[in-house]
N, C-alpha and C positions, 0 to 999 in steps of 0.2 A: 391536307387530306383531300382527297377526290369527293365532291358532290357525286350524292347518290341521284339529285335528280337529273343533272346537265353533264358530268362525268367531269368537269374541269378538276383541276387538281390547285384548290388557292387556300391561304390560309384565316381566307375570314369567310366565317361562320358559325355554328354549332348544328352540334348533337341534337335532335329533335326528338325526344320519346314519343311513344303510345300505346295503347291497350287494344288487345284482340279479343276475340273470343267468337261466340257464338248467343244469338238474341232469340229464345222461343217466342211461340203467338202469344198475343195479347188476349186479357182477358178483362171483362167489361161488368160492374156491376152496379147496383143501384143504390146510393147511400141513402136513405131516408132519416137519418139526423139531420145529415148535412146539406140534402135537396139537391144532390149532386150527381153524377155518374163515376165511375171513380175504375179508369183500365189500369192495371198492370200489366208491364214487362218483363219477363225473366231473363235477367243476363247472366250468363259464365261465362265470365273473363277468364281466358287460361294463361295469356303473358301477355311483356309489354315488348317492342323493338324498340330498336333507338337506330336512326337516320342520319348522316353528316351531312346537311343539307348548305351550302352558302349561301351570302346573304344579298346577290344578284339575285338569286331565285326565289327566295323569301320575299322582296321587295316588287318583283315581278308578279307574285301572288295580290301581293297587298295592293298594288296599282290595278289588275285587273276588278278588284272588287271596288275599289272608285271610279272606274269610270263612269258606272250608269248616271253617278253622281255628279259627276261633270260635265257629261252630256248636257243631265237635264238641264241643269243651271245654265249651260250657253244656250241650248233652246230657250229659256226662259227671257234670258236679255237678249238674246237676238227679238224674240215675239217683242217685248219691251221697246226695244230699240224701233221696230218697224211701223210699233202703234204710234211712237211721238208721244202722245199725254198716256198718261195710265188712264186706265176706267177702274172700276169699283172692283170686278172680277181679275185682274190680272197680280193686281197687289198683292192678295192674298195667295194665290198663286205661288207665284216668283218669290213670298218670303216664307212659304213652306217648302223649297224646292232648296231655295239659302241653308234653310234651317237643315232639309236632312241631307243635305252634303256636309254642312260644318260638322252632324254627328256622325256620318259617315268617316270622315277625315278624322275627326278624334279618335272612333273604336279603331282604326287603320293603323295609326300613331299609337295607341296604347297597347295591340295586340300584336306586338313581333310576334311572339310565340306560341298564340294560337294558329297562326299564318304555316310557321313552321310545323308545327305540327301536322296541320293538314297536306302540307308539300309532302311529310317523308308518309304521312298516308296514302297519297295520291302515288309516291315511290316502290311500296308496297304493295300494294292493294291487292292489284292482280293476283301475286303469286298465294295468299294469305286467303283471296277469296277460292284458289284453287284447290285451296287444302279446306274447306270446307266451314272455314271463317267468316260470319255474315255482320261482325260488329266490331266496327277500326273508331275507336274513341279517342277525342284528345283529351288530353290532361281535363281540365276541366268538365267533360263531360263524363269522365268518368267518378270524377266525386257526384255528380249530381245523382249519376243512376247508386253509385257506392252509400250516399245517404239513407235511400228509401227502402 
């Protein structure tokens, strides 16, 4: 099948669902149980598409959303590198910088298919936002608004 986002015609990847619709204004009120504020959204979702997106282009996603994470880490040991000893301030630094590339690198690894999702959205969009369509959800987030 031809990739909807790149046009090749290869046989590794999948179908990428999603949900459209249309998201009215929010609305904002004041819980006084719960000490809280508390907005709602109204969604109507009217359908879902589905994308043949491959998985060059999906991986392509996924590497653009690490890199700020790999940036920082080599900024971090290059500064490392250039100070010779650490001091008290750079440690803590460089192993919070460790820390959220490895979790970066995890949700990256764990989420093909949120990735995809968002590819055959970003495939869409346009034409979807021209029909008067202001809300492209993927799979999961449309259980979270479908919960409430």
């Amino acid at each position: 099948m031809a990739c909807g986002k790149c046009g090749r015609d290869t046989g590794a990847g999948n179908a990428y669902s999603f949900h459209y619709g249309t998201k009215g204004p929010s609305t904002s009120y004041r819980d006084f149980d719960r000490m809280q504020r508390v907005t709602t959204t109204p969604y109507r979702i009217v359908g879902s598409e589905s994308v043949w997106v491959c998985d060059r282009c999906v991986r392509f996603a996924q590497a653009l959303w690490v890199l700020p994470f790999v940036i920082m880490l080599l900024s971090g040991a290059v500064a490392f590198a250039l100070e010779g000893s650490p001091d008290a301030e750079s440690v803590p630094c460089l192993a919070l910088t460790a820390a959220l590339m490895l979790a970066g690198i995890v949700l990256v690894l764990r989420g093909k298919k949120e990735f995809g999702e968002r590819v055959a959205i970003r495939v869409r969009k346009r034409a979807l936002r021209s029909q008067g369509y202001n809300a492209l959800l993927t799979s999961s987030a449309y259980k979270r608004i479908s919960k409430s």
